[in-house]
N, C-alpha and C positions, 0 to 999 in steps of 0.2 A: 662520244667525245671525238673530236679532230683536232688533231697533233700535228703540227708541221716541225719539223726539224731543220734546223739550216747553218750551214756553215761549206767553206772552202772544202772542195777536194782534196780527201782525207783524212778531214775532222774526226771521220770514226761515224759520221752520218748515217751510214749503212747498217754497219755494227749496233748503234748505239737504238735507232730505227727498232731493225728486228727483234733486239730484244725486250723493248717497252711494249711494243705489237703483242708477243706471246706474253708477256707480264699481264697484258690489259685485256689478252683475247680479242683483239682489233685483228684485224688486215691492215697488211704493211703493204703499201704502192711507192715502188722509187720510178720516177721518170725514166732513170737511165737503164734498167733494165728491160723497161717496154722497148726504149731505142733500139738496144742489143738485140732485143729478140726479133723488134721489128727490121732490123739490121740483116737477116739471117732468109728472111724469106726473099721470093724470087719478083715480087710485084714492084710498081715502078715507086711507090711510096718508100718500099723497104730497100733498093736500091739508092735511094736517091739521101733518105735517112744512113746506109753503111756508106755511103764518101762522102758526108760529113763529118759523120764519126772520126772515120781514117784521116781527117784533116785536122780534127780536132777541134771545127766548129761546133756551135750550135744550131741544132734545130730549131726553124722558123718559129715565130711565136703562135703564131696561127696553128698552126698542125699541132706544136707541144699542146696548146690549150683545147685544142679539139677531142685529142687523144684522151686528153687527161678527161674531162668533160665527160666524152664518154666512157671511160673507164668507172668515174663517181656513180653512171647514172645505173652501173649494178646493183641489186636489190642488197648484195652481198655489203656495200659501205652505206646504208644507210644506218643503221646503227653506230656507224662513225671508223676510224680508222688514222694507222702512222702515216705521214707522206714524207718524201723528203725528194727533193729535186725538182719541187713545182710548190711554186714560180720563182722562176730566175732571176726577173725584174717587174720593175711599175707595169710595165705593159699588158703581163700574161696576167696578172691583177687583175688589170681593167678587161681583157676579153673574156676571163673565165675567174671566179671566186669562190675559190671550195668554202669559203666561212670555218675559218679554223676557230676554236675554242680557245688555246694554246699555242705559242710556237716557242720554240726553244734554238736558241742561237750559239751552237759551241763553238767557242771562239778557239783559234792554234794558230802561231807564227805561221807564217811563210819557209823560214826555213826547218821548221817540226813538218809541215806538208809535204815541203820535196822529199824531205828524207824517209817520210811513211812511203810515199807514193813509189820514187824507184826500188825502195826494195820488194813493195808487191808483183813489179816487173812485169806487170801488163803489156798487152803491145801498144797499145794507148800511153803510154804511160815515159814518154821519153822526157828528159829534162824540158827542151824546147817546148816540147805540148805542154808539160805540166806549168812554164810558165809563163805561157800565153793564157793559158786555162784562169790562174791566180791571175792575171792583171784584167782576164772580162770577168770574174768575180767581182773584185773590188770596184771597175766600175760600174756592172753593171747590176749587181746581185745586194751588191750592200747598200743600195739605197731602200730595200724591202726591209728591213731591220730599225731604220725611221718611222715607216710606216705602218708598221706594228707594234713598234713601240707608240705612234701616239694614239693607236685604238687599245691601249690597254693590256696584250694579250702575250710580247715578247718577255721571255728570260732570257738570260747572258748566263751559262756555264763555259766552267773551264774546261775546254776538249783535251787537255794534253795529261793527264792523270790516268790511270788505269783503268780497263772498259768498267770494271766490276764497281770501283768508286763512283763513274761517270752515270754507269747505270741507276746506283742507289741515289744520287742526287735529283736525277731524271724523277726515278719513281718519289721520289717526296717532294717532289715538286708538285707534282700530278695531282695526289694523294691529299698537298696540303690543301 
């Protein structure tokens, strides 16, 4: 089974991810951590991907959908797998389409997001970034939540309840 998750930075995405991943015995793949890592090496890709980061853009669509692309084409997610951070919009759709089964969309105010986010204190993580972050969400990120809702396959939870709640809702979702 493939799982996408989706929701605003600090819906609990990550969180809510890894734990369905180990519930389900899948692999869990979040975009943002391949950035990070790729962020960290010394090549012109991983440089070019850490001052974005630093700026708080996003990575091209081209490169996110290549990455991702090949990351699926492991023998390790054929059996299926959690994503969460791809795709950000319509576009990374149309270059690359992992064919989810399911996605799951946990909805949180805006102001429940700042408030998770500055207190995990990242360095990414400054008011300003976090809310330039939410406004290319909402335009750019929530129009994929149409689009899955009209192939059938989007749920709407409520992200702002405790992980443990959010998780067992996830898993009977799954399950039902």
């Amino acid at each position: 089974m493939k799982i996408f998750l989706i929701g605003p930075q600090g819906s609990g995405k990550s969180t809510q991810s890894k734990l369905l991943a180990e519930y389900l015995n899948l692999p869990f793949i979040e975009t943002g951590e391949i950035f990070r890592e790729l962020s960290t090496e010394e090549s012109e890709l991983g440089k070019k991907v850490g001052a974005l980061l630093q700026e708080g853009k996003f990575i091209p669509d081209d490169i996110t959908s290549e990455l991702v692309k090949h990351k699926l084409s492991d023998s390790q997610y054929q059996g299926g797998f959690v994503m969460n951070g791809y795709p950000r919009n319509l576009n990374q759709i149309k270059l690359f389409d992992p064919g989810f089964d399911k996605a799951f969309y946990l909805k949180v105010s805006d102001d429940e997001v700042i408030n998770r986010l500055l207190k995990r204190a990242r360095e990414d993580d400054t008011r300003e970034l976090i809310e330039k972050r939410l406004s290319d969400y909402h335009n750019l990120t929530e129009p994929i939540l149409e689009h899955y809702q009209k192939i059938g396959i989007l749920e709407e939870i409520d992200g702002a309840g405790a992980v443990e709640e959010i998780q067992q809702v996830l898993r009977g979702k799954v399950n039902g």
